[in-house]
C-alpha positions, 0 to 999 in steps of 0.5 A: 493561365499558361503555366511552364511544364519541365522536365528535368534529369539530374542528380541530387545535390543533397539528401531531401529536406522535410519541411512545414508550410505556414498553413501545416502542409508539409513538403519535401525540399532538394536540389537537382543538378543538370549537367548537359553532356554534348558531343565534341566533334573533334574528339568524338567523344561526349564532354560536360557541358554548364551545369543548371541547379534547380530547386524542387519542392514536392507537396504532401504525399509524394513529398514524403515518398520523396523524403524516403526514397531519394539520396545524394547524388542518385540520379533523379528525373523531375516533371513539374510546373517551373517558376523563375523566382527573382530575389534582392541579396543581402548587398542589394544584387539581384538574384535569380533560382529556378524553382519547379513545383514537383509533380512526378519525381522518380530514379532515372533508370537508364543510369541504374536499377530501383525497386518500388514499394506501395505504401497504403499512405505515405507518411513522413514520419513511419517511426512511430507505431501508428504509421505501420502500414496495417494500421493506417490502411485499416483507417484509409477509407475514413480520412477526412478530406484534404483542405487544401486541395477539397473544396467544401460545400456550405449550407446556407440555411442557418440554425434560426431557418431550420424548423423547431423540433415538434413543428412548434409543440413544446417538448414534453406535449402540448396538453394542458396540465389539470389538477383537483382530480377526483380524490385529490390525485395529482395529474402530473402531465406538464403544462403549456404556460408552465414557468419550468426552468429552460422552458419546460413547463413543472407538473401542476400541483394539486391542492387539498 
């Protein structure tokens, strides 16, 4: 399946939006505007050019960072998968966005300066307690994995396949219960065929 990589320079139209999928992934959303800038040969001079507006969604942790890093107007350089997504308006026109599923996102650092800060494990919401970052790297090694990109591998022996406990003796023993022991004592070992509750045999009582 062929797929259409870009790369794109801009700057942003508006602070990035956090958002929620259907299925609880969440997402960071914005919008890039790319201005190209040409040489006009009269004036020798670089002129603006048409600009082009796409609309980027960055998935999961990288959305997060994105969510917390990028402002409005902060020049922005994009790489990602691109989507042509045609839509009928409300007055029946057709319309076209040009969309990119965002895989690299960062500060264009020809036009400026940025710093980077590791975190253990973006978050989008780093308000609450539990988000400091001592807290999620000390439970970083047992996260669970991701359903949406983790494959799981389901075994196909069912809970009837799997041998019983005891290779087929009944919980308890499989000795047989005696009773009338010699000066009327009472052997209270459990016995096979008893009609206990939940299967387990009641202790064989004796008779005087």
């Amino acid at each position: 399946m062929n797929e259409t990589m870009v790369t794109v320079v801009g700057n942003l139209v508006a602070d990035p939006e956090r958002r929620t999928t259907k299925s609880g992934v969440p997402f960071a959303a914005f919008r890039v505007a790319s201005t190209v800038r040409r040489l006009n040969p009269q004036t020798r001079e670089y002129e603006d050019g048409g600009t082009s507006y796409y609309n980027v969604t960055a998935f999961r942790s990288i959305g997060a960072n994105v969510y917390k890093s990028l402002k409005r107007g902060e020049p922005v350089l994009v790489h990602g998968r691109q989507r042509v997504n045609q839509f009928v308006r409300a007055d029946n026109s057709l319309g076209t966005t040009v969309e990119i599923d965002a895989y690299h996102v960062g500060h264009d650092l020809g036009r400026g300066t940025s710093a980077f800060t590791k975190v253990a494990q973006a978050q989008f919401d780093d308000q609450d307690r539990l988000a400091d970052a001592e807290v999620q790297a000390a439970f970083a090694s047992h996260a669970l994995p991701d359903p949406e990109t983790v494959r799981y591998e389901v075994d196909d022996e069912g809970p009837d396949d799997r041998e019983p406990v005891g290779s087929g003796e009944r919980l308890g023993g499989a000795g047989k219960g005696r009773a009338g022991k010699a000066g009327g004592e009472t052997d209270h070992s459990l016995e096979e065929d008893g009609d206990g509750a939940d299967g387990l045999a009641l202790p064989a009582l004796s008779r005087g």
